[in-house]
C-alpha positions as semicolon CSV with decimal commas, in nm:
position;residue;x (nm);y (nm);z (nm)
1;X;5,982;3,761;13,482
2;X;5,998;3,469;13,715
3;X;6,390;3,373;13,853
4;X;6,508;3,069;13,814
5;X;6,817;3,007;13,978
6;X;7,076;3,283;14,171
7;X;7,410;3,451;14,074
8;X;7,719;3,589;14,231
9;X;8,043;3,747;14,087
10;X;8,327;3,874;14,293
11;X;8,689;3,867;14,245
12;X;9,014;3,669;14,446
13;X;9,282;3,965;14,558
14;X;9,151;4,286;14,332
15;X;9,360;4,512;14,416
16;X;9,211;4,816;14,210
17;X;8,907;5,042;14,356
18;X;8,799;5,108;13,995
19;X;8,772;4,805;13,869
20;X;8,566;4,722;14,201
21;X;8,328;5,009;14,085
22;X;8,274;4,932;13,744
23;X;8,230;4,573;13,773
24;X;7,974;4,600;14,057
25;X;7,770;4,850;13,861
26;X;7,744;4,622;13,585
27;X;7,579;4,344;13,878
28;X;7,366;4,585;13,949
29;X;7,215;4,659;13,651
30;X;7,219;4,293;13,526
31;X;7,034;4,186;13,897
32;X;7,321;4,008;14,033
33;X;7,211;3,863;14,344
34;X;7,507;3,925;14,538
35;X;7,901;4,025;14,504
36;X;8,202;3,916;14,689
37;X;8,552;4,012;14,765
38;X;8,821;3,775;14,886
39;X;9,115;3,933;15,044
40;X;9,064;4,310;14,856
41;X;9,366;4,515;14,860
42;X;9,262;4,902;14,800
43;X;9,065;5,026;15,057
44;X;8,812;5,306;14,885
45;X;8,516;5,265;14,659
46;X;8,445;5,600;14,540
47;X;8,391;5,451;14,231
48;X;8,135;5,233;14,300
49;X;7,884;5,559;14,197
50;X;7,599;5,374;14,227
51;X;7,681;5,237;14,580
52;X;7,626;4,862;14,483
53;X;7,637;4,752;14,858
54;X;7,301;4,896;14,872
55;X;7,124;4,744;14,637
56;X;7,346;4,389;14,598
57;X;7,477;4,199;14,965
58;X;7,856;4,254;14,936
59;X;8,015;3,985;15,106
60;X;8,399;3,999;15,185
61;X;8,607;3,707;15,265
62;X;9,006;3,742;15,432
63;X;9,058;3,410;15,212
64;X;8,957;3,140;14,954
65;X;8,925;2,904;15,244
66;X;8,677;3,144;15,408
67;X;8,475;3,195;15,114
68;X;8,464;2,826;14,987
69;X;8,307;2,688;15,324
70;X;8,027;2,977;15,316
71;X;7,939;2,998;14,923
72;X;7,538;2,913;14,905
73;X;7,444;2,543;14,874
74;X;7,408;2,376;14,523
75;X;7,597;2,697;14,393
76;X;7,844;2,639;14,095
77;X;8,198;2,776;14,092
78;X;8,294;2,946;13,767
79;X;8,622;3,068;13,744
80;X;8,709;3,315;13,447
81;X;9,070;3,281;13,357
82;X;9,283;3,200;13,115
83;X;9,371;2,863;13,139
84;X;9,472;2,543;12,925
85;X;9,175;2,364;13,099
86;X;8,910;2,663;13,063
87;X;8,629;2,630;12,777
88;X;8,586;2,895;12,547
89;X;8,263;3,104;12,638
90;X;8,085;3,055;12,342
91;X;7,949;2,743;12,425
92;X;7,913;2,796;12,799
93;X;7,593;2,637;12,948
94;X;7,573;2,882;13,237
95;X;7,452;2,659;13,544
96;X;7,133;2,800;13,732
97;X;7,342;2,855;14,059
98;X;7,626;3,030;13,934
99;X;7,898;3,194;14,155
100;X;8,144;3,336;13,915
101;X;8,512;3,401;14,039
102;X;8,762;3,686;13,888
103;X;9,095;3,695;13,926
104;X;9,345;3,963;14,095
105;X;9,505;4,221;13,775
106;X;9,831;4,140;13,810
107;X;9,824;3,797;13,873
108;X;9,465;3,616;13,819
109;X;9,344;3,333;14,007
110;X;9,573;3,123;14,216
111;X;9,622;2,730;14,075
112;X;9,538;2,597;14,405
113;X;9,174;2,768;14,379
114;X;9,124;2,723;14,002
115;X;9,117;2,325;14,155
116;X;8,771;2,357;14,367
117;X;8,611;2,567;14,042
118;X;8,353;2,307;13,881
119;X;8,418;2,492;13,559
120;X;8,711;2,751;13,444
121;X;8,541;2,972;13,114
122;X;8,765;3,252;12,918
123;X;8,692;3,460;12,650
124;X;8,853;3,506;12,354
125;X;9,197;3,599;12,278
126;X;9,520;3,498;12,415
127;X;9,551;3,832;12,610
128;X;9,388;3,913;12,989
129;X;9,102;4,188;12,976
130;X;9,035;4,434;13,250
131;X;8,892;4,209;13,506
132;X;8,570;4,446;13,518
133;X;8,571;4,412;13,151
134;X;8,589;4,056;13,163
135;X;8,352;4,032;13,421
136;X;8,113;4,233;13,226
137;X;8,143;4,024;12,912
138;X;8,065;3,679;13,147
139;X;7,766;3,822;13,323
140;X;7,654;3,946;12,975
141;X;7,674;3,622;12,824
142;X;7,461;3,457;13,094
143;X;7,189;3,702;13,059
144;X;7,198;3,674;12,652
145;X;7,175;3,292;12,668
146;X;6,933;3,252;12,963
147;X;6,724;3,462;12,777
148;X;6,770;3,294;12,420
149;X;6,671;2,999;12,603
150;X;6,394;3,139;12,802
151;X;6,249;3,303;12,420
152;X;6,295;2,982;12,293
């Protein structure tokens, strides 16, 4: 299949090596383009089994500043939070240049960044998910609609 656009997911402040793992392997086998960290706080990834870094460019960033000036031209900021400005997921148009942001665990993504996102999605319920969960669910999506649309 032919690609049409690019995607990236990474997360603001994670904190936990697990979640690093199991929401990288999930890029991987949806052919993320690349991942990103922005200021990480654990310092292992033994759980990354499938050593994601490999396959995927891993970019890290010491800061939101850092990351904004160097995200790849024409590329769409999604941030995945919730939020009283964020759209439901369901009817999402995923952008073909889609950089998709995750907050930290314990505290999500910071107001001043949610400001520079171009959109702010979250998925159902009033309660956070597991940001690898939620991460999951959002590259998911993309890949289910892209491909409704591609079918189409």
């Amino acid at each position: 299949m032919k690609k049409n656009g690019f995607l990236g997911i990474g997360c603001i402040n994670m904190k936990n090596e697990l979640n690093y793992g199991t929401l990288f392997r999930t890029a991987q086998q949806f052919n993320v383009d690349y991942i990103y960290l922005i200021g990480r706080r654990f310092k292992k990834m033994s759980s990354d089994t499938g050593c994601s870094y490999r396959h995927i460019p891993l970019f890290e960033y010491e800061s939101f500043e850092d990351f904004y000036i160097h995200k790849p031209y024409g590329c769409e900021l999604i941030g995945v939070e919730l939020n009283e400005k964020a759209h439901l997921i369901y009817n999402f148009v995923h952008p073909k240049q889609a950089c998709y942001l995750l907050g930290a665990e314990d505290w999500g993504i910071p107001n001043d960044v949610l400001k520079k996102c171009q959109h702010i999605i979250q998925l159902p319920g009033e309660k956070s998910l597991n940001v690898s969960v939620a991460g999951s669910i959002v590259l998911y999506d993309r890949i289910l609609k892209l491909e409704q649309k591609i079918n189409k």
